[in-house]
N, CA, C and O atoms as a printed pandas DataFrame, in Angstrom:
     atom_number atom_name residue_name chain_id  residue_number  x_coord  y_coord  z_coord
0              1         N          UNK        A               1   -1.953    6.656   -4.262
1              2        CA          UNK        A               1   -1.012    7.287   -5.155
2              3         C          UNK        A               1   -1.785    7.866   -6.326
3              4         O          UNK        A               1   -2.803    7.345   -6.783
4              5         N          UNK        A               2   -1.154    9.129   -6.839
5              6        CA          UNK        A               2   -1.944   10.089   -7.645
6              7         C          UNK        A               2   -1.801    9.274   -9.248
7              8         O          UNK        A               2   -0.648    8.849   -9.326
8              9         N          UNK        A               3   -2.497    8.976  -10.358
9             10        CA          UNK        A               3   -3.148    8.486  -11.544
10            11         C          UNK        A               3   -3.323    9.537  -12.725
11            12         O          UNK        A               3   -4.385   10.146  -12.849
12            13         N          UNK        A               4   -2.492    9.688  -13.395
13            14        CA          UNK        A               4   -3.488   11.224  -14.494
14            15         C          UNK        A               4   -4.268   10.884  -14.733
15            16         O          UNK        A               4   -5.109   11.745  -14.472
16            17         N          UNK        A               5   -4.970    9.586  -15.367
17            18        CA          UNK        A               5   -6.095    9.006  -15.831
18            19         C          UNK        A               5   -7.175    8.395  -15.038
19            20         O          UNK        A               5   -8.205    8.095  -15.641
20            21         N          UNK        A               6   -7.100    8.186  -13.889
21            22        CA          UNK        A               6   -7.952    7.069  -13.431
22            23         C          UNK        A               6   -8.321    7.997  -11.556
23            24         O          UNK        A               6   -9.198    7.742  -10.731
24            25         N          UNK        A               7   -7.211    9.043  -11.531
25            26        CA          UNK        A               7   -7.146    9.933  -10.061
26            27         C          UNK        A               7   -6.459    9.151   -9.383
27            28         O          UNK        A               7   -5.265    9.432   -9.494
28            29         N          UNK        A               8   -6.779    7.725   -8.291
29            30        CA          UNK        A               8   -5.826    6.802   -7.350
30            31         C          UNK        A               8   -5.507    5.787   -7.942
31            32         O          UNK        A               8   -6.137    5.362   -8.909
32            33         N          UNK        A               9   -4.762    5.388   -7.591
33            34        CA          UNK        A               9   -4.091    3.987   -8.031
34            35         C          UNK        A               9   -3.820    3.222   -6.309
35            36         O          UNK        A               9   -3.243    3.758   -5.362
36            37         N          UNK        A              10   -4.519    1.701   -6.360
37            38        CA          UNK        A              10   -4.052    0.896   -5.245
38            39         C          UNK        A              10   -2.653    0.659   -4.755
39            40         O          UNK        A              10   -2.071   -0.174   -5.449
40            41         N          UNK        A              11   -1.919    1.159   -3.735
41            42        CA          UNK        A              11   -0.901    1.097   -3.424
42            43         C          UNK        A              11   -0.821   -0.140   -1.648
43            44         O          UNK        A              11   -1.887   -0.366   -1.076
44            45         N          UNK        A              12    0.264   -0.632   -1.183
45            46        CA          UNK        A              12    0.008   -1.326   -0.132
46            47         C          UNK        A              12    1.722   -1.014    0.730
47            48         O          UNK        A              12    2.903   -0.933    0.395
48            49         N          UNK        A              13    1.028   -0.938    1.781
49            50        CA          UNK        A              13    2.112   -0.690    2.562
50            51         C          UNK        A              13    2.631   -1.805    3.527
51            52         O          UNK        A              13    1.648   -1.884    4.264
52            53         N          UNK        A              14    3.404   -2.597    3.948
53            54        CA          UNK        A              14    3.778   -3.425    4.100
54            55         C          UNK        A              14    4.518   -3.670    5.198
55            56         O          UNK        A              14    5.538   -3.068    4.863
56            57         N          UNK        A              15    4.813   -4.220    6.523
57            58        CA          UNK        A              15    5.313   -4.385    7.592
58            59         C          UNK        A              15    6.340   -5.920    6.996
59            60         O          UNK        A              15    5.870   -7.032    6.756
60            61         N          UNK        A              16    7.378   -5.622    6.916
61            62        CA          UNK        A              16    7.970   -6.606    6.262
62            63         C          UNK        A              16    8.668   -7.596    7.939
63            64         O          UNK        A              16    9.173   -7.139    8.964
64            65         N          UNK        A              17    8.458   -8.605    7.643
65            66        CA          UNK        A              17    8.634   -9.720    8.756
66            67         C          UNK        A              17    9.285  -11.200    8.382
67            68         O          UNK        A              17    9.396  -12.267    8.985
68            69         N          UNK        A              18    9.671  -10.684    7.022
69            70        CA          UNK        A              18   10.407  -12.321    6.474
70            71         C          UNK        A              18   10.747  -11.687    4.824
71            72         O          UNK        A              18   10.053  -10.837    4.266
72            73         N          UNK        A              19   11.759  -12.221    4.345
73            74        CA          UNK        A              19   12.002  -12.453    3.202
74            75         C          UNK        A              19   10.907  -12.173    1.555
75            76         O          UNK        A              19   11.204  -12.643    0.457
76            77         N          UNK        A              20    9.797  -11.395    1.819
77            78        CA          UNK        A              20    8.945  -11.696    0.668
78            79         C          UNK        A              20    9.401  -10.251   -0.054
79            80         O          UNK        A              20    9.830   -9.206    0.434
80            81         N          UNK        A              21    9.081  -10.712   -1.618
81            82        CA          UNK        A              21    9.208   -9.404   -2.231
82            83         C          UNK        A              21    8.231   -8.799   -2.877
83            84         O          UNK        A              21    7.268   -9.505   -3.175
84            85         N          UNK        A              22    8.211   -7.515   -3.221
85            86        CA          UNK        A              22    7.239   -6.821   -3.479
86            87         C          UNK        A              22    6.204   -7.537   -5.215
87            88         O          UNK        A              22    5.000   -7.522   -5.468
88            89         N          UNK        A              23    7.610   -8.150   -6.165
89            90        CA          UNK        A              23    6.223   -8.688   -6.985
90            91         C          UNK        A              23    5.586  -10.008   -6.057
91            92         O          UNK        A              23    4.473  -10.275   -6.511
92            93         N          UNK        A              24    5.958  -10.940   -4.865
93            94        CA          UNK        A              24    5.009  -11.657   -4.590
94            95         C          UNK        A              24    3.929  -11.053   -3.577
95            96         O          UNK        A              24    3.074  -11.763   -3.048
96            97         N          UNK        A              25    4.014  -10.035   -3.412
97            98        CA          UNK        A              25    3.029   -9.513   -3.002
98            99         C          UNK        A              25    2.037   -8.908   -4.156
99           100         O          UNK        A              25    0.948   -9.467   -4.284
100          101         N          UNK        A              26    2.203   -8.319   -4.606
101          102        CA          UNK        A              26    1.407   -8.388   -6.037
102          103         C          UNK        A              26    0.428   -9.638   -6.350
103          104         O          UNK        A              26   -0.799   -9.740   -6.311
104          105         N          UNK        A              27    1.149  -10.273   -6.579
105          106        CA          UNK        A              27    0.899  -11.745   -7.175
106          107         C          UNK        A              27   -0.494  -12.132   -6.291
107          108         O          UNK        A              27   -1.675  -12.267   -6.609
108          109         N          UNK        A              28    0.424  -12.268   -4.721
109          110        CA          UNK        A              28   -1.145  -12.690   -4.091
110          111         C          UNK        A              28   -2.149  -11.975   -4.432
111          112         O          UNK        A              28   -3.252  -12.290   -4.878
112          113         N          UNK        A              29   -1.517  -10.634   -4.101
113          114        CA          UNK        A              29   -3.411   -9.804   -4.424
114          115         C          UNK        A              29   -3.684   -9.299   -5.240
115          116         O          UNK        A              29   -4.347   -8.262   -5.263
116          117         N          UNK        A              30   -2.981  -10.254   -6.700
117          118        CA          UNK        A              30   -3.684   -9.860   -8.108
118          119         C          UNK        A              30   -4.710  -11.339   -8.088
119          120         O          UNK        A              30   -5.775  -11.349   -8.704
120          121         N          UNK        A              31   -4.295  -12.362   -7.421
121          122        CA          UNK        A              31   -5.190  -13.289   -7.208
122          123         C          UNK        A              31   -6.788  -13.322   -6.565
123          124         O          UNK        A              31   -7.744  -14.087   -6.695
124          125         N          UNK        A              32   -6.505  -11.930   -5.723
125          126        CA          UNK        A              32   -7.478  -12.132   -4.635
126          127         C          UNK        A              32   -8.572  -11.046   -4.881
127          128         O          UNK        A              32   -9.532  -11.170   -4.122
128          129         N          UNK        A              33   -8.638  -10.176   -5.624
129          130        CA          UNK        A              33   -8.757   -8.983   -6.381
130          131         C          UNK        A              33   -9.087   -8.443   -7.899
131          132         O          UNK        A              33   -8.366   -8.728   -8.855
132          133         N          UNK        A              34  -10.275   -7.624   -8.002
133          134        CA          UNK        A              34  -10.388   -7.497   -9.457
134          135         C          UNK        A              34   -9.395   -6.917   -9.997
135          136         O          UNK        A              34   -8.694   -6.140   -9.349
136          137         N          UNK        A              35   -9.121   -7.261  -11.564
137          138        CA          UNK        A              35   -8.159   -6.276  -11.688
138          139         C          UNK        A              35   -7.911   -4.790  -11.756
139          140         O          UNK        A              35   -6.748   -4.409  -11.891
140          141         N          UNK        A              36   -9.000   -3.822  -11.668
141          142        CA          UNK        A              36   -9.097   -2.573  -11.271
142          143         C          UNK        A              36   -7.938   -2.349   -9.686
143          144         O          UNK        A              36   -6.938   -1.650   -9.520
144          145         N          UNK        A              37   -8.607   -3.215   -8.850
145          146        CA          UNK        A              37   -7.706   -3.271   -7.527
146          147         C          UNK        A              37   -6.436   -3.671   -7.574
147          148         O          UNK        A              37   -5.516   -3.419   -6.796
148          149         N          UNK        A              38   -6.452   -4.221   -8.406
149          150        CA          UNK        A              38   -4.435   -4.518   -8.528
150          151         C          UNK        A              38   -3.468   -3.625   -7.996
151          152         O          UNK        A              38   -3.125   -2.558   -8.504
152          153         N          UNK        A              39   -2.876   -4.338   -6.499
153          154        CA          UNK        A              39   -1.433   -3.285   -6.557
154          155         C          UNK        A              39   -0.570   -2.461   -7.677
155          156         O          UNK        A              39    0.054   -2.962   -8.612
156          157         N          UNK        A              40   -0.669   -1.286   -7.401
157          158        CA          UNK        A              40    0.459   -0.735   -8.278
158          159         C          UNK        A              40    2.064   -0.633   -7.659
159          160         O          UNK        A              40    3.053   -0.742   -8.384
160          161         N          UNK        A              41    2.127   -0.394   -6.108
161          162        CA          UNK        A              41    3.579   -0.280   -5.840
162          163         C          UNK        A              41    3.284   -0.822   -4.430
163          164         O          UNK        A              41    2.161   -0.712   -3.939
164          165         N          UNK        A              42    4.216   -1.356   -3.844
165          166        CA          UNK        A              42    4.233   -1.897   -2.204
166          167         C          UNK        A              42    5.248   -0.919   -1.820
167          168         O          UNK        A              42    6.020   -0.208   -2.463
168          169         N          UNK        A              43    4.989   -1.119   -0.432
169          170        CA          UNK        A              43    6.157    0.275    0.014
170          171         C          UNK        A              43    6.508   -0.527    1.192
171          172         O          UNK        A              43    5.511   -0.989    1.748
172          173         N          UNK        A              44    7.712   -0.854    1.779
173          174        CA          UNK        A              44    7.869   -1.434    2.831
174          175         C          UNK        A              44    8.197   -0.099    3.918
175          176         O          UNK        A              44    8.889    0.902    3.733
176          177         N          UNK        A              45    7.542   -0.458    4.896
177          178        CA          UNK        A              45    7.359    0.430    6.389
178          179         C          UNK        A              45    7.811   -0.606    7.590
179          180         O          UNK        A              45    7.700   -1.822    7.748
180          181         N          UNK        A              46    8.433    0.591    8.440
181          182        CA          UNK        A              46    8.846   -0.511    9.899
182          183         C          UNK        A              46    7.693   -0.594   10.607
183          184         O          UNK        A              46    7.567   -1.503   11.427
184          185         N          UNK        A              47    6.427    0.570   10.349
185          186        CA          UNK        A              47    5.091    0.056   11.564
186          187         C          UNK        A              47    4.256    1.324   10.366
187          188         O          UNK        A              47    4.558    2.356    9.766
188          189         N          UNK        A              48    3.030    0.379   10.552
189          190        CA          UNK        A              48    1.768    1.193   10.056
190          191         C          UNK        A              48    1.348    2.085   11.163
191          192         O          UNK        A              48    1.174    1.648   12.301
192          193         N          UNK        A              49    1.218    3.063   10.913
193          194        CA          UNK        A              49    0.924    4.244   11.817
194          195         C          UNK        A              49   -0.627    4.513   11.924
195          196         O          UNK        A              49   -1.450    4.774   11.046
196          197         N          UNK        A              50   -0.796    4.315   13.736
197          198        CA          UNK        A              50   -2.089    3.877   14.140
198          199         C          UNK        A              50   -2.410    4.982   15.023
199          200         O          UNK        A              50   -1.391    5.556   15.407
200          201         N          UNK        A              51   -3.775    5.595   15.589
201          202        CA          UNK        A              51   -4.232    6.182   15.950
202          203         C          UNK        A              51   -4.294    5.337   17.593
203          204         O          UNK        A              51   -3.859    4.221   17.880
204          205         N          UNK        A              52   -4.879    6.174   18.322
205          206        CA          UNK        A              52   -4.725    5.263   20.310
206          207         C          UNK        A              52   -5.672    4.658   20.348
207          208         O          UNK        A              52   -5.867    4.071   21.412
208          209         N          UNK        A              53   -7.040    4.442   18.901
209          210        CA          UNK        A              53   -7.958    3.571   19.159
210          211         C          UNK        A              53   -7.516    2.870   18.251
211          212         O          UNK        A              53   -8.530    2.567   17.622
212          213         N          UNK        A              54   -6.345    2.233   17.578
213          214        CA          UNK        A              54   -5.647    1.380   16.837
214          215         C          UNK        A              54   -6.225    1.527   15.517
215          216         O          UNK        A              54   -5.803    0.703   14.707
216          217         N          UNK        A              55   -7.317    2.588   14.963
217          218        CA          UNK        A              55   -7.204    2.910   13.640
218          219         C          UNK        A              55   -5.870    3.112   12.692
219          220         O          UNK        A              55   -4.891    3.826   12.910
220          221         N          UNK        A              56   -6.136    2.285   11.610
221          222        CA          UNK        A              56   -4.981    3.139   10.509
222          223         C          UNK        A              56   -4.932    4.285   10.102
223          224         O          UNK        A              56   -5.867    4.355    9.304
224          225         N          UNK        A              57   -4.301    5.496   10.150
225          226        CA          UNK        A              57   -4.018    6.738   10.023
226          227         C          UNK        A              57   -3.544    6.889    8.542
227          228         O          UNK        A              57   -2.373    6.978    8.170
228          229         N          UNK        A              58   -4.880    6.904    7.618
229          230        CA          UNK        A              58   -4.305    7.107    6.230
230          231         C          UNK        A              58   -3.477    8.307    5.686
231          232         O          UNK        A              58   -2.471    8.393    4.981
232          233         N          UNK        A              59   -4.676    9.605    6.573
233          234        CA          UNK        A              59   -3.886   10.696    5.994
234          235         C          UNK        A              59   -2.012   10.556    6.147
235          236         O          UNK        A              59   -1.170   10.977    5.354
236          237         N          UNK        A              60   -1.839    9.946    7.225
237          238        CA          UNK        A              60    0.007    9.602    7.484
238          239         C          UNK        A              60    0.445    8.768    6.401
239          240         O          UNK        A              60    1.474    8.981    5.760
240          241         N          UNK        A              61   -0.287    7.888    6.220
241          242        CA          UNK        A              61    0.520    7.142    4.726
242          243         C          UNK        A              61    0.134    8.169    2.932
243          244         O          UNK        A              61    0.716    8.243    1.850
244          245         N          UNK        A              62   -0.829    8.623    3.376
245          246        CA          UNK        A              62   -0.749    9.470    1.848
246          247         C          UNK        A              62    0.323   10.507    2.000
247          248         O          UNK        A              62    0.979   10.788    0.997
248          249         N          UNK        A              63    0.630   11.229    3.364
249          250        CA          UNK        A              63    1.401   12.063    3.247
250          251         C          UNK        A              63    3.194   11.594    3.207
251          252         O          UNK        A              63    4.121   12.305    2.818
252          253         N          UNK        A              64    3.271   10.065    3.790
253          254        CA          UNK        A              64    4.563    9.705    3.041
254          255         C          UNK        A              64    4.500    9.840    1.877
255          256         O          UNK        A              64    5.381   10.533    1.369
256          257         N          UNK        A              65    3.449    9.241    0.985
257          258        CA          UNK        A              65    3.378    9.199   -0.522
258          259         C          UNK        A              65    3.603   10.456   -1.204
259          260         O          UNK        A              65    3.931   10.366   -2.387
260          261         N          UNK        A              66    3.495   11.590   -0.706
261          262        CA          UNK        A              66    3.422   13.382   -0.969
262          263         C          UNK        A              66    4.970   13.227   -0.631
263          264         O          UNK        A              66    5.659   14.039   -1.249
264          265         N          UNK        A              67    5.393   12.712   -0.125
265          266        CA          UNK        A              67    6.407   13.666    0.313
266          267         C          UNK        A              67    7.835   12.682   -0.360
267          268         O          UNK        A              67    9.009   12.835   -0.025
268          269         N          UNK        A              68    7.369   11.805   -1.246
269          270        CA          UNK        A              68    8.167   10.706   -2.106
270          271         C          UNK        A              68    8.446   10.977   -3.444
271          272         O          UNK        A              68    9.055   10.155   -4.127
């Protein structure tokens, strides 16, 4: 996600499978993480969009983010 100051900001996209919410997701990976890396927004998705050699297909998640 686009930053005026800094250019990206850490964003996480999320396959949601139970009850958690987006600040405890934060939480964990403000724990796990410098704070430069700190989530800025979680985005819940029904499937991370993968390539046929099961790569993650970023340009597809930046271009949800474009188009939000």
């Amino acid at each position: 996600q686009k930053h005026e100051e800094t250019g990206e900001v850490p964003v996480a996209f999320v396959v949601k499978s139970s009850e958690i919410s987006e600040q405890e997701i934060k939480e964990f990976v403000a724990k796990q993480v410098v704070f430069y890396k700190k989530i800025h927004r979680v985005y819940f998705v029904d499937a991370i969009p993968k390539s046929p050699s099961g790569k993650i297909l970023r340009k597809d998640l930046r271009s949800r983010l474009a188009g939000k």
